[in-house]
C-alpha positions as CSV (number, residue, x, y, z in Angstrom):
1,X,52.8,32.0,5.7
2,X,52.6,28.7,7.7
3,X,49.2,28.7,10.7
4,X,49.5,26.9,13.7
5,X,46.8,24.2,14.3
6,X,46.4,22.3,17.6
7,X,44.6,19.0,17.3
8,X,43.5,18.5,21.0
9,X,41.7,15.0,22.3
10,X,40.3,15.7,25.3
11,X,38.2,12.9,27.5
12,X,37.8,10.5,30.4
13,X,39.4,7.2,29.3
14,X,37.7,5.1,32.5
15,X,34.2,6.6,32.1
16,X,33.5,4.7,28.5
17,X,32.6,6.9,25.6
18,X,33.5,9.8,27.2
19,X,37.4,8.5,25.6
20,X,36.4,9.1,22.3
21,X,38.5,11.8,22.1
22,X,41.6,10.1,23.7
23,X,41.2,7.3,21.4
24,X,41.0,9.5,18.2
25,X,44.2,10.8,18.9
26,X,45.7,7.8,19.5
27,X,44.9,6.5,16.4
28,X,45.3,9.9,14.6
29,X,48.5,11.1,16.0
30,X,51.2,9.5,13.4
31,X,49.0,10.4,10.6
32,X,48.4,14.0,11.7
33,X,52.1,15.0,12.1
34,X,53.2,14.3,8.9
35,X,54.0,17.1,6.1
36,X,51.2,16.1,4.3
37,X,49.6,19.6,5.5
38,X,51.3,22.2,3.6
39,X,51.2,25.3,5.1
40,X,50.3,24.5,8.3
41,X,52.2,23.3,11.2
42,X,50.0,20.6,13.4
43,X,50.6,19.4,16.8
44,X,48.5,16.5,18.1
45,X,48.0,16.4,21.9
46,X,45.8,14.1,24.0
47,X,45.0,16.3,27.3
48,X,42.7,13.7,28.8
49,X,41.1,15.5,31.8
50,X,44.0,17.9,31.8
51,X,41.7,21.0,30.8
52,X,44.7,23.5,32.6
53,X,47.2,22.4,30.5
54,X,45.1,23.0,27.3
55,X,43.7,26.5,28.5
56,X,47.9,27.1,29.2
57,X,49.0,25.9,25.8
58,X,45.8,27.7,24.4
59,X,48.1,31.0,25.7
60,X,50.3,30.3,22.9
61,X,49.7,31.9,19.2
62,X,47.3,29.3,17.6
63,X,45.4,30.2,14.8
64,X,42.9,27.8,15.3
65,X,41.9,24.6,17.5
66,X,40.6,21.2,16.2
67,X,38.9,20.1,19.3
68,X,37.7,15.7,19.7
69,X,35.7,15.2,22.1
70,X,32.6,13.1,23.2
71,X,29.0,14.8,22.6
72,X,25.7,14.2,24.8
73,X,23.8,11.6,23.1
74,X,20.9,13.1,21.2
75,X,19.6,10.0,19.9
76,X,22.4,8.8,17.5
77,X,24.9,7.0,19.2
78,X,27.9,7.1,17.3
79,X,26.8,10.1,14.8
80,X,29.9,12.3,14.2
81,X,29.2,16.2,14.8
82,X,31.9,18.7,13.2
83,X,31.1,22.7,13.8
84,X,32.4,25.6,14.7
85,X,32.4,26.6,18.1
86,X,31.4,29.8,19.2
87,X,32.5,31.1,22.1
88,X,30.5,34.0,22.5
89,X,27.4,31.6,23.7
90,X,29.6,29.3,26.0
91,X,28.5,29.3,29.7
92,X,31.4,30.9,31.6
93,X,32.6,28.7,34.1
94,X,34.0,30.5,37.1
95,X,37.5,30.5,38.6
96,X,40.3,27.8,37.5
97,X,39.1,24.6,36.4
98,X,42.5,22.2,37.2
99,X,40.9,18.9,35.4
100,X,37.9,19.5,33.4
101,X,37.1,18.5,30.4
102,X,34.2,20.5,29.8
103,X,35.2,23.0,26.6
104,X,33.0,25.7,28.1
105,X,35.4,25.5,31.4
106,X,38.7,25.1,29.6
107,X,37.4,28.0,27.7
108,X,36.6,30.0,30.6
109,X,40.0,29.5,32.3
110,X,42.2,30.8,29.1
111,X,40.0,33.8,29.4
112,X,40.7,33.9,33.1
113,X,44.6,33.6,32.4
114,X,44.1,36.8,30.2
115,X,43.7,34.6,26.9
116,X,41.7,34.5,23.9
117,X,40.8,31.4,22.3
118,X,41.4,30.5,18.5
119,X,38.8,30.0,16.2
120,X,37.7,26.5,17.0
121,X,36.4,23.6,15.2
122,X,34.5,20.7,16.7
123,X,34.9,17.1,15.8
124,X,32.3,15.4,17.8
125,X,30.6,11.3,18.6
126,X,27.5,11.4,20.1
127,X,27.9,8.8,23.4
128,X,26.5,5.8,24.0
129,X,28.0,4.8,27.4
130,X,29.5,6.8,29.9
131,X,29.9,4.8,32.6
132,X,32.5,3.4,34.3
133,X,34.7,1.4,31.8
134,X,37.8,1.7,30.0
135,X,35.9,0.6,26.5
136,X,34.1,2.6,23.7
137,X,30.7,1.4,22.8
138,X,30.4,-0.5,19.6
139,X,28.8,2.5,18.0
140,X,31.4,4.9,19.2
141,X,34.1,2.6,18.3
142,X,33.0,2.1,14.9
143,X,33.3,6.4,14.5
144,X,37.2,6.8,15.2
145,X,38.1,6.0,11.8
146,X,35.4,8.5,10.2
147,X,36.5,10.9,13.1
148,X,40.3,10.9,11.8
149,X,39.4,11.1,8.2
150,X,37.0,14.1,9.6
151,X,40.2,15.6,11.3
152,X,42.0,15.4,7.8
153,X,39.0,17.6,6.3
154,X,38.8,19.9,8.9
155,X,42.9,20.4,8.6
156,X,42.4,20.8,4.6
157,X,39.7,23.2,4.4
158,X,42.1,25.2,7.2
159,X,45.0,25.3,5.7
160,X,43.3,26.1,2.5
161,X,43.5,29.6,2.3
162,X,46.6,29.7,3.1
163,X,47.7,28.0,0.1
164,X,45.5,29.3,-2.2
165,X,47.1,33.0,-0.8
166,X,50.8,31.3,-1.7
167,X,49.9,29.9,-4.7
């Protein structure tokens, strides 16, 4: 049995760290898409600010979400978060969201379009900068390696079960 994992970046590229995700995908994508996942098949997007095309593709069959994105800065610039999301306590966000990138309103609008969202896992930076800018912090920059390697875990440890139920 093969699962279906989308790796989604999601971002502002001209508002500083809030690219993280953007640029973690970027550097991810060619070593993500490779059949070094048995069991799984991954596909690596980077939907920017296009939060109604993930909700849409969220429509299709996924069996779970790997979600990069930029966290609030709680002190640690640069610290990587990775949890799962649960989206029993997200905030609903009313009506269609076109262009957000808040995962509470993408979120919202799958539910909206009649869909149900995968179980989803978190690989978050806490931000440094988010202002105007088309350049990570130093702190932030210095994450997107961890964050890929991160990625790789997260894709292990979910294809995983699979495997062991093959094997």
């Amino acid at each position: 049995m093969t699962i279906r994992i989308l790796v989604a970046g999601i971002g502002n590229i001209f508002l500083g760290d809030d690219g993280f995700g953007s640029e973690v995908i970027r550097r991810a994508s060619s070593a993500l898409c490779n059949p070094d996942f048995p069991g799984a098949t991954v596909t690596v997007v980077d939907y920017g600010i296009r939060g109604m095309h993930l909700a849409y593709d969220l429509l299709e069959d996924w069996d779970a979400l790997v979600l990069v994105d930029a966290l609030p800065d709680r002190g640690a610039p640069g610290l990587l978060h990775v949890f799962e999301a649960d989206h029993e306590t997200l905030t609903p966000t009313a009506g269609l969201e076109a262009h957000s990138i808040d995962p509470a309103a993408v979120i919202g609008t799958l539910r909206a379009l009649g869909g149900t969202p995968p179980r989803t896992i978190v690989v978050g930076c806490e931000v440094a900068d988010i202002g105007e800018g088309m350049a990570l912090s130093e702190p932030v920059a210095a994450s997107v390696t961890d964050a890929v390697t991160a990625i790789e875990d997260v894709l292990s440890r979910l294809r995983a079960p699979v495997t062991a139920r093959e094997g």
